[in-house]
N, C-alpha and C positions, 0 to 999 in steps of 0.2 A: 504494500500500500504506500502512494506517496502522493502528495497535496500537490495538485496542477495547478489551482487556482485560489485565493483566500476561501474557505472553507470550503474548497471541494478535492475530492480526496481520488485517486484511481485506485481499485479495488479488482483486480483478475480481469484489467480493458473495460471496464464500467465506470460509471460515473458513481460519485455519492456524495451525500450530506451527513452531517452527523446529526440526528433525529431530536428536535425541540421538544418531542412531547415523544418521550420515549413510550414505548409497548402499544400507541396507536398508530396507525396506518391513513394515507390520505384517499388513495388509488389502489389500492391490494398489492402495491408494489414491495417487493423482494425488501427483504431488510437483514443484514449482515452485524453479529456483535463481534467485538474484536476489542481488545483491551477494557475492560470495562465500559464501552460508547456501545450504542447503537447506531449501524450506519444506513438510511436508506438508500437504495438503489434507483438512479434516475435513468426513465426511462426513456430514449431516446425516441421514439415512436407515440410516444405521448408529452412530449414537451418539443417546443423545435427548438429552444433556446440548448437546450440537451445536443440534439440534432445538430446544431452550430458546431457544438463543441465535438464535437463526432466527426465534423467533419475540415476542426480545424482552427474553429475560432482563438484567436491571440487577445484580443480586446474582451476585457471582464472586467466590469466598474463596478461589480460588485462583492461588498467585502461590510465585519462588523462596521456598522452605524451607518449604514447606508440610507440615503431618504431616495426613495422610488416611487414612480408613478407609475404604475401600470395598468394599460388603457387594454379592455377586453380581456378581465380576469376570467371568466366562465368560470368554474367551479373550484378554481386554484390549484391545481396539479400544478404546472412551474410556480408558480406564488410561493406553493406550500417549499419549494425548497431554496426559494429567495429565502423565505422567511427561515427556514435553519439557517442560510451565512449570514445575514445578516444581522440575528442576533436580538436580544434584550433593548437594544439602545439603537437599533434601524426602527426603519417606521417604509410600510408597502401601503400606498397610498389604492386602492385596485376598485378602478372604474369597470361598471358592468351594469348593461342596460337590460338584461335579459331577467326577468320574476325568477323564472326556477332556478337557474344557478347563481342569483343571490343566496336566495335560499340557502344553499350546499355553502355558498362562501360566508354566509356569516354562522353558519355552525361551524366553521372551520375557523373562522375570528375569535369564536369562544374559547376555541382552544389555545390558540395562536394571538398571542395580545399585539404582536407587532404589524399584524395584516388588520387594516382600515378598512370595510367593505362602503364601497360607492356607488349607490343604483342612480345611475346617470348617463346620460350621451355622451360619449367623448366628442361627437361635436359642438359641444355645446359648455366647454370647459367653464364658463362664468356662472353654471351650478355648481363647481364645486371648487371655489376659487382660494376657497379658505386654507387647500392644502399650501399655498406659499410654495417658496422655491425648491425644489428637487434637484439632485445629485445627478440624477439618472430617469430615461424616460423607457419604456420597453411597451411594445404594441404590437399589440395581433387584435385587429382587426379588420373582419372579411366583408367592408367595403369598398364601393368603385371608388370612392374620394380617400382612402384611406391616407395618401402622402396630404392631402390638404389638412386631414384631421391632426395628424402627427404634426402639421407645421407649427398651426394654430396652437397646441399645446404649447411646444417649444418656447415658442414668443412667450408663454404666460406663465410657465412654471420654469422651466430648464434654467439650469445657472452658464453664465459663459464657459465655454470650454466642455460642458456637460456632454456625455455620451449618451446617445438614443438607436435600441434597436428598433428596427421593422421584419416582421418576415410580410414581406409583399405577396398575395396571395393572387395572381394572374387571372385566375377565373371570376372573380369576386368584382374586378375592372373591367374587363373585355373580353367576350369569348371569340370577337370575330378577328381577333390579333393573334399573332402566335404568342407565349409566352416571353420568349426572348424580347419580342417588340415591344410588349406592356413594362417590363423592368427597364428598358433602357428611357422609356417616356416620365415612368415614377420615379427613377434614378436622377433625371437631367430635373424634376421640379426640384425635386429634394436636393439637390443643389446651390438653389437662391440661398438659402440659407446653413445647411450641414458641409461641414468636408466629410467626405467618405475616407472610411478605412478601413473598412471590409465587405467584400460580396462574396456568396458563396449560394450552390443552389441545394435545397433540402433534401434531396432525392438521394439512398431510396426512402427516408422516414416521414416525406412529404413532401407529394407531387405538384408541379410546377409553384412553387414556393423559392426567392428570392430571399435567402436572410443578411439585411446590410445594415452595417455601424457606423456611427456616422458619428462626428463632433460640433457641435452648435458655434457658429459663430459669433452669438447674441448681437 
């Protein structure tokens, strides 16, 4: 075993957290003890942030005390294992406009004191404007405007020099594009304002899926 990233650990080519609420489970996923820690096993096929790192990601701004914003939490499978590195003294701000997997994410806040659940539009960031400045912004969401919604964030929460993923989601934009052609058009918006510093595509753990990092220019 040895730590690739502030709190994330490789475990036999696997990824892992070291579990915040040890002997519960978030996803039924695999969970490993080793020196007295419980380690959850992340699942690359159900995280893409996972996926990223599977397939190579260098760039992780995430680490104890992190303030994050994350846009299109659904049920918190990745959330749930921000929320291990990040720790007591992070704070995951997690926007989600969907009833039922609010639901799941705030019984998963009750466990989890450092995950915030937000039932709100990520387009529509001046409901929840109170979260103040972030660290870091991370978004998955499978809209056509999706680089618009992530800009729009940025401008309101991101601190300068902040890092922001996207996994760009091609079908969710345009299906009469190829994939390729829809990342290079959400690429060149998200460029008025980010420098890029990673592109990578999710396949095989997720099809036509785009995951890119970017750094705000405020």
């Amino acid at each position: 075993m040895k730590a690739v990233f502030p709190g994330v650990f490789d475990i036999n080519n696997s990824f892992a957290t070291i579990n915040a609420d040890p002997g519960h489970k978030v996803y039924n996923e695999r969970t490993v003890k080793q020196d007295g820690k419980e380690y959850r096993i992340w699942d690359a096929f159900r995280s893409k942030l996972c996926g990223a790192m599977k397939k190579g990601l260098k760039n992780f701004p995430f680490a104890p005390g992190s303030k994050i914003l994350y846009l299109g939490a659904s049920t918190g499978t990745t959330i749930s294992h921000l929320s291990d590195i990040v720790g007591e003294d992070g704070e995951i701000y997690s926007v989600e406009i969907a009833a039922q997997c609010m639901k799941t994410l705030i019984a998963l806040s009750d466990r989890r004191h450092n995950i915030i659940p937000i039932h709100a539009d990520a387009r529509q960031p001046q409901e929840y404007e109170d979260v103040g400045e972030v660290d870091s912004i991370y978004m998955d969401v499978a809209q056509p405007d999706q680089d618009d919604i992530l800009i729009k964030n940025a401008r309101m929460f991101l601190k300068k020099d902040g890092i922001a993923m996207i996994a760009i989601k091609s079908q969710s934009i345009d299906v009469t594009k190829t994939p390729d052609a829809v990342f290079v058009e959400v690429v060149k918006n998200l460029e008025t304002v980010f420098d890029v510093l990673e592109k990578m595509k999710l396949e095989p753990f997720d099809k036509d899926h785009l995951f890119v990092v970017l750094r705000y220019r405020g």
